[in-house]
PLY file of the C-alpha trace (Angstrom):
ply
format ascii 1.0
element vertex 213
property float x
property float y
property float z
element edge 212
property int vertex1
property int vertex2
end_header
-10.53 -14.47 -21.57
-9.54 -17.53 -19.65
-10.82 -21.25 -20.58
-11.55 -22.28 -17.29
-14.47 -19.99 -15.64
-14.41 -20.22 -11.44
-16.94 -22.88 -11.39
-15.00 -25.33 -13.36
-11.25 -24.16 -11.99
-13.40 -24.99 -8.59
-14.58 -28.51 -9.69
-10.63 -29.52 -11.55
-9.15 -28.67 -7.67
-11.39 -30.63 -6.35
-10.96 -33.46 -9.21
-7.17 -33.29 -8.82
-7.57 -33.35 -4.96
-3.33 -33.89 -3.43
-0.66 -33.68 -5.45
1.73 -34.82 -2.94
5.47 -34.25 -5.09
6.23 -31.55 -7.76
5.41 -32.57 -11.33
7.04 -30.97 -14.06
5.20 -30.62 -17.74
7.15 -29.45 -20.52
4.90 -27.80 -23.28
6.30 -27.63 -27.20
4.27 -25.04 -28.69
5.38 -22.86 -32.41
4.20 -19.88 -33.92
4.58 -21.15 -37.28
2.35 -23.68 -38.77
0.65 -24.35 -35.57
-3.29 -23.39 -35.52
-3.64 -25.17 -32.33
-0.63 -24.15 -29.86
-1.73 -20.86 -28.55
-4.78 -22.43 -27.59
-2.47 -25.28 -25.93
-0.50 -22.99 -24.27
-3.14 -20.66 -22.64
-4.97 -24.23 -21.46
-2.15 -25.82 -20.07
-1.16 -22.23 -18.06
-4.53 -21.94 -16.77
-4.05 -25.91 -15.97
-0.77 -25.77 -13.96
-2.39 -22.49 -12.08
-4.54 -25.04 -10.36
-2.01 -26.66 -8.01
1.31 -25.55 -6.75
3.16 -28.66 -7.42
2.39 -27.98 -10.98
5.13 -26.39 -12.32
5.06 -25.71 -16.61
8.14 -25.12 -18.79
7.41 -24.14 -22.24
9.85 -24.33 -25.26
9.67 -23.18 -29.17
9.65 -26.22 -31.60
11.83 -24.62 -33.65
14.11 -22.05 -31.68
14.61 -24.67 -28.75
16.91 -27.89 -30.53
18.57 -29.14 -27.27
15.34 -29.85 -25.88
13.22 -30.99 -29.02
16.54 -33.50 -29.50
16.16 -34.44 -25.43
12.79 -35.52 -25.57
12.37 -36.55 -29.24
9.45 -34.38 -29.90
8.19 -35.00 -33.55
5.25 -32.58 -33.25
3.68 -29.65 -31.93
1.44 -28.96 -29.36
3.33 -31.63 -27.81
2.88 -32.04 -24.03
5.46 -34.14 -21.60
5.21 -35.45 -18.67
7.74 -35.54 -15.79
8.34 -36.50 -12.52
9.64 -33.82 -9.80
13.33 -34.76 -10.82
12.34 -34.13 -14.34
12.35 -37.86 -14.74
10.82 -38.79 -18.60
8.13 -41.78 -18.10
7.97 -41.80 -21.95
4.57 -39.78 -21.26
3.35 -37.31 -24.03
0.00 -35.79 -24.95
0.04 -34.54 -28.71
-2.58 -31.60 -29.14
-4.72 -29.93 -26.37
-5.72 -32.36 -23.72
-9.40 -30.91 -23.54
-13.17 -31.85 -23.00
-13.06 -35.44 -21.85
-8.81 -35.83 -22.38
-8.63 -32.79 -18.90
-9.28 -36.47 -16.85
-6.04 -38.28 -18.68
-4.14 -35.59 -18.19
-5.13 -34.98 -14.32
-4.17 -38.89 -14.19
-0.75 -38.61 -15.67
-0.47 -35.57 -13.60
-1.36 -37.75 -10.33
0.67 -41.28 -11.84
3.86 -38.74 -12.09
3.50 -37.10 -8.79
3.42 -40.70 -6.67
-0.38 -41.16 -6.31
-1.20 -44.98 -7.16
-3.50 -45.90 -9.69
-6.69 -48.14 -10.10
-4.34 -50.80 -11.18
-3.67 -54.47 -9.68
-0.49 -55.74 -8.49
-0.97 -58.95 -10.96
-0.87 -55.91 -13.85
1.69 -54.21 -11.81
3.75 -57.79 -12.35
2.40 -58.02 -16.45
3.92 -54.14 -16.96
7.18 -54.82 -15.15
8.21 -58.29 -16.96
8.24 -55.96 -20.98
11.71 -56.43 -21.42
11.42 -55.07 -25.55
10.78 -51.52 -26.41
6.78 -50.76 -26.82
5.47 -47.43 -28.92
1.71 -46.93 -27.85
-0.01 -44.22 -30.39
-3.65 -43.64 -29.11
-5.95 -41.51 -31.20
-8.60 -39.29 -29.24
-10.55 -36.42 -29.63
-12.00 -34.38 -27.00
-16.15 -35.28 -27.51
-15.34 -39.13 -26.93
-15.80 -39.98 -23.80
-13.90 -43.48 -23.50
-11.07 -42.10 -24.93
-9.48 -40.89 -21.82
-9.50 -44.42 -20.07
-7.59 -46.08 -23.02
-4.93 -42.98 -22.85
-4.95 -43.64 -18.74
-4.11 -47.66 -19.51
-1.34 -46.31 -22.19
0.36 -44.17 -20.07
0.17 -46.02 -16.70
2.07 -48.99 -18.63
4.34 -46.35 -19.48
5.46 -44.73 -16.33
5.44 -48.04 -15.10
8.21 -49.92 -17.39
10.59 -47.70 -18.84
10.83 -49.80 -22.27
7.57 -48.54 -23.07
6.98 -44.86 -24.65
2.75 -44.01 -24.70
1.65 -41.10 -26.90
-2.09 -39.58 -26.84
-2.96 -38.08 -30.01
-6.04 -35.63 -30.64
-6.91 -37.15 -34.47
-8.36 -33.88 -35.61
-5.36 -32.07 -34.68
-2.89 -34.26 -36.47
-5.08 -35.45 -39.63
-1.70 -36.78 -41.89
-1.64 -39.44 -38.95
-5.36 -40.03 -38.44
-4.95 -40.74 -42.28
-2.01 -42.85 -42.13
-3.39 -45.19 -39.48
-6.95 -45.39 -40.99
-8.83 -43.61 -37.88
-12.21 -43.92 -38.15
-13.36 -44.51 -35.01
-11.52 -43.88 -31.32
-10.03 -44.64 -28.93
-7.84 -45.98 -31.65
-4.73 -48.02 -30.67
-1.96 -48.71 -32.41
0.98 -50.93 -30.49
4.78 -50.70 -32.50
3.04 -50.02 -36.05
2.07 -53.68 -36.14
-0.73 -54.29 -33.60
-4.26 -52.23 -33.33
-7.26 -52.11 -31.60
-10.39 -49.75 -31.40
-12.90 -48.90 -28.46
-12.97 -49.21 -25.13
-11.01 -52.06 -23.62
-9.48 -53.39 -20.66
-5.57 -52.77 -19.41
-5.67 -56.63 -20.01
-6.17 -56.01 -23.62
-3.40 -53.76 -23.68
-1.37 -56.29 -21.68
-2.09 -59.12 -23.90
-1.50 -57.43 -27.25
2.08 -56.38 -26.04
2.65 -59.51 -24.71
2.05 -61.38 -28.48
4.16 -58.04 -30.07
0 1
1 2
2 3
3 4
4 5
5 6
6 7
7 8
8 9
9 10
10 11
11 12
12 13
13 14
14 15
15 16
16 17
17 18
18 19
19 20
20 21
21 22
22 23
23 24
24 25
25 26
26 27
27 28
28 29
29 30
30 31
31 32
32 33
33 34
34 35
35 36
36 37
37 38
38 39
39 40
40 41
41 42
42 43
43 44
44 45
45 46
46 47
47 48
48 49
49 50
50 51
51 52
52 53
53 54
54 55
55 56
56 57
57 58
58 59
59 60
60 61
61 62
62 63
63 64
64 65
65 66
66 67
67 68
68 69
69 70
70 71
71 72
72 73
73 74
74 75
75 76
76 77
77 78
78 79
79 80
80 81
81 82
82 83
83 84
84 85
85 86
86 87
87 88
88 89
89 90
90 91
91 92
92 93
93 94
94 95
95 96
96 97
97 98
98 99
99 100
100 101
101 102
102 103
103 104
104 105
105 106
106 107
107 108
108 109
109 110
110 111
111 112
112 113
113 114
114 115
115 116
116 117
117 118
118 119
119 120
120 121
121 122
122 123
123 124
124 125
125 126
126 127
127 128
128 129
129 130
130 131
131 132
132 133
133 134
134 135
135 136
136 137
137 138
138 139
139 140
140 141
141 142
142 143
143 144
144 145
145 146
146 147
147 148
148 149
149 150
150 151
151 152
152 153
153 154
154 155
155 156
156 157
157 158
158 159
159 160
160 161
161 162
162 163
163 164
164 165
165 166
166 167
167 168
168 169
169 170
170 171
171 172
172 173
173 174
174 175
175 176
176 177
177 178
178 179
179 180
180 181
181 182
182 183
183 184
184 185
185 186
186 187
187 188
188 189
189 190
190 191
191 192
192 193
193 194
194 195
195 196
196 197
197 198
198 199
199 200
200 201
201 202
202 203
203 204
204 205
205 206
206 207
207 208
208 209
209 210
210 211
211 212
């Protein structure tokens, strides 16, 4: 039974609108110790089916080394992100991308395939001059719905500088984490294990907490 019936497949066309290059997604998925892949994988089928510069590669977590090694994935359902060269942005969705996350995913989708962003040229200038490596974790889950503009923010820094690596991370999905970093509340952002911040905030914010990192 798919996830998305014709009404919504309708209104996620129309929500994507152009994709003008091809954007590649690479999906880690297992069949072991994974309650949440098949799900993940059925989604983000049903997902690419909804543009033909879409295309989705999918790989086992454990049978698949070469590319777990090539793009460092720590976890599954991990999703990547990448550019119609199979360019890495340092782009990654960990756990399904659903309810409110489908509109950081369409963005990343959109930020990979050329289309520009709602972002300013001064930010453009902030994102570009991070010359040390950046690691931004942020913790989501699908019912919040200003989680998906903090995850946009992470990730547009991301494709944008290539020192910085920007992970979304569904905090039901991956509780040992959630634990570790004391979610309670999201969007939940954690900059380089040192720096964190929680709600909805400005790509300022963001821009100012790497910038004292």
């Amino acid at each position: 039974m798919p996830i998305f019936d014709d009404n919504i497949r309708k209104q996620l066309i129309d929500l994507l609108g152009d994709i003008p290059q091809k954007v590649n997604i690479v999906l880690f998925t297992s069949e072991e110790n994974c309650r949440s892949c098949k799900d993940t994988q059925q989604y983000m089928t049903e997902f690419a089916d909804l543009h033909e510069n879409i295309n989705l590669e999918v790989y086992d977590f454990n049978e698949d080394k070469e590319m777990v090694e090539k793009y460092d994935i720590k976890r599954v359902p991990t999703i990547v992100i990448l550019d119609k060269d199979h360019n890495d942005h340092g782009i990654r969705f960990n756990g399904i991308p659903a309810g409110y996350e489908i509109h950081s995913l369409m963005a990343a989708v959109k930020g990979a395939a050329g289309v520009p962003g709602n972002i300013t040229e001064e930010q453009i200038d902030r994102i570009s001059k991070i010359n040390k490596d950046i690691h931004i974790q942020v913790f989501v889950t699908p019912t919040c719905p200003h989680c998906p503009t903090a995850v946009i923010y992470a990730h547009k820094i991301a494709e944008k500088n290539p020192n910085v690596k920007s992970e979304m991370i569904e905090a039901t999905t991956f509780p040992e984490l959630s634990q570790k970093y004391g979610v309670r509340g999201v969007p939940k952002i954690i900059i380089n294990e040192t720096h964190e911040f929680v709600g909805a905030q400005p790509l300022d914010k963001f821009l100012d907490t790497i910038e004292s990192v």
